[in-house]
C-alpha positions in Angstrom: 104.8 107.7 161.4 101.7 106.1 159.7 100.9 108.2 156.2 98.1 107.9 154.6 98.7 106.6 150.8 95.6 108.4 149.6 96.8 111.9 150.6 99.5 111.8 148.2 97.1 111.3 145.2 95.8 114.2 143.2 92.2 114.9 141.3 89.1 113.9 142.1 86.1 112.5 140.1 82.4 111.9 140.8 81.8 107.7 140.7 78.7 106.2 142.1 77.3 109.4 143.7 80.6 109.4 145.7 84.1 111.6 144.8 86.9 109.0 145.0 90.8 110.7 144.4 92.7 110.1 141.9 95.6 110.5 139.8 99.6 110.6 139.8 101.2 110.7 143.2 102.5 114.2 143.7 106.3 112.9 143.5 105.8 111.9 140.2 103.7 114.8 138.5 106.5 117.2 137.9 108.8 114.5 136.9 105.7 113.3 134.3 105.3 117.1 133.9 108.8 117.8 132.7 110.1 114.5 131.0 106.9 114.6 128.7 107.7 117.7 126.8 111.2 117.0 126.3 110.8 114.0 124.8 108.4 115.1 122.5 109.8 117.9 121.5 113.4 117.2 121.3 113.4 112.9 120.6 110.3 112.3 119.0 106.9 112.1 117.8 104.6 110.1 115.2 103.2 112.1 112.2 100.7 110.7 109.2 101.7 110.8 105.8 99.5 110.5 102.6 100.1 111.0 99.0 102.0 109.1 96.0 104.8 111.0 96.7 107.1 108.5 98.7 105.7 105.5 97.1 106.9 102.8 96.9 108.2 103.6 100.4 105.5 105.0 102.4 101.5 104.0 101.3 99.3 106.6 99.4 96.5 106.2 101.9 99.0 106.8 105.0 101.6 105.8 107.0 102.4 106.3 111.3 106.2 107.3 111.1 108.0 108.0 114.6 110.1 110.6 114.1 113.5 111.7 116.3 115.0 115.2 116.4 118.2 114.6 117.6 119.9 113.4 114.3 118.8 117.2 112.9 120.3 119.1 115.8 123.7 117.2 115.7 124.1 117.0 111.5 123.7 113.3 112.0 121.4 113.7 108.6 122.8 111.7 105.6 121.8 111.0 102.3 119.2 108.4 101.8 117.6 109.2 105.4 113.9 110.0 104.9 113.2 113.1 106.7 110.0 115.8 107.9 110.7 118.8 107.2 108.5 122.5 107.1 107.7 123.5 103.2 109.6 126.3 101.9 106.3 127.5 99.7 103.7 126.9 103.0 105.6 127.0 105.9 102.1 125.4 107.8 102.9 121.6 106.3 104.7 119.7 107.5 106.4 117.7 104.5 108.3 114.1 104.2 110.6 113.8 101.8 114.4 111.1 101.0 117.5 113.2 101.8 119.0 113.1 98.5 122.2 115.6 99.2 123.9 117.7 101.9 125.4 121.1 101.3 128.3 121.0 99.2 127.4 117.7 97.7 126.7 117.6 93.6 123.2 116.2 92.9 122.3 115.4 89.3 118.7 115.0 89.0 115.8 114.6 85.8 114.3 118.2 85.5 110.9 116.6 84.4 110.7 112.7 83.8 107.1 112.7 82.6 108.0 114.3 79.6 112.3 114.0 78.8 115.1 112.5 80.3 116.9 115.8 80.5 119.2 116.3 83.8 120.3 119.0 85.5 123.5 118.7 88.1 123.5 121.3 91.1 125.8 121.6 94.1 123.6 121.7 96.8 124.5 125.5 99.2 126.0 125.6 102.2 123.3 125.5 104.9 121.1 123.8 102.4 119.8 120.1 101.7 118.1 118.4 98.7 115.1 116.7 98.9 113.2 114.1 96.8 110.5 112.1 96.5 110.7 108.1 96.0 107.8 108.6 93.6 109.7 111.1 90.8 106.5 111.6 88.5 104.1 112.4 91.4 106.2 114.3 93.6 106.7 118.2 94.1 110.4 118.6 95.8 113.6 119.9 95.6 113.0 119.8 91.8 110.5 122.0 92.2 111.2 124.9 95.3 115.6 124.1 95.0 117.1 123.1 98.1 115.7 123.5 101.2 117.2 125.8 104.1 118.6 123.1 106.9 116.7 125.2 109.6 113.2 123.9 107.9 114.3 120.3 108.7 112.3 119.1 111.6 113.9 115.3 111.5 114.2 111.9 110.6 111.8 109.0 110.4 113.2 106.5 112.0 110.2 103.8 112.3 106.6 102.6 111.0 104.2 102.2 113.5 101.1 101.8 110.7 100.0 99.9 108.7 100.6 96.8 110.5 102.4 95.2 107.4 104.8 98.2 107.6 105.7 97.9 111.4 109.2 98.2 111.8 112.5 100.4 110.8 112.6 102.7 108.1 116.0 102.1 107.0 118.1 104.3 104.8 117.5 104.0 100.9 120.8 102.6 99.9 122.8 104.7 96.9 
């Protein structure tokens, strides 16, 4: 039986004084529909990131990071990973941060390098991680708020998409 194609397609929008039809095909809509959300909200997305605090790393004026969420929801997180996670003090931002320790792990770290070299060693809680900047005298972290609750952790940054210069993966900082 002869079907017309146009039938199938969705919408419509004024063009030339005429309404022409367009759109997805109906087949495809609730696959569109339901594939979309998932993938954004459980694989991944692309945040912006400004400030000094991950510099060298990331640029001060901004970086495109694609993030995936997967690694967060199976404890695939390690240390030197650069991950997004929500800020203990304004849970609002959105903050990106180098995975410095998991719970149980002993982290030494300078309590304030602009002004001694005194350190401080901590085991990180359980259900906890430890979060740094790559910047240590611009950065306000773990250093500053302790570790971070593991639920706060939105994911990991696996890739630059901008600047241009920048475009490709964002490996792990080796130890």
């Amino acid at each position: 039986m002869f079907e017309n194609p146009e039938s199938k397609l969705v919408g419509k929008r004024e063009k030339n004084g005429r309404m022409e039809q367009q759109g997805y095909p109906y087949s495809e809509r609730p696959l569109f529909a339901l594939c979309y959300p998932q993938i954004s909200r459980h694989y991944r997305c692309s945040l912006k990131t400004y400030g000094p605090s991950m510099l060298p790393t990331l640029g001060i004026t901004g970086n495109v990071l694609l993030m995936e969420r997967i690694s967060t929801r199976t404890g695939k997180l390690r240390p030197g990973d650069v991950v997004f996670f929500r800020s203990p003090e304004n849970p609002r931002r959105v903050v990106c941060k180098r995975l410095v320790g998991m719970e149980g792990d002993q982290v030494t770290y300078v309590v304030d390098p602009k002004n001694s070299d005194k350190c401080n060693t901590i085991v990180v809680p359980k259900g906890h991680v430890w979060v740094e900047g790559d910047n240590i005298y611009n950065t306000k972290d773990s250093r500053n708020f302790g570790a971070v609750p593991y639920g706060l952790v939105e994911g990991k940054a696996f890739w630059t998409l901008l600047p241009r210069r920048d475009f490709g993966s964002l490996a792990p900082k080796p130890k």
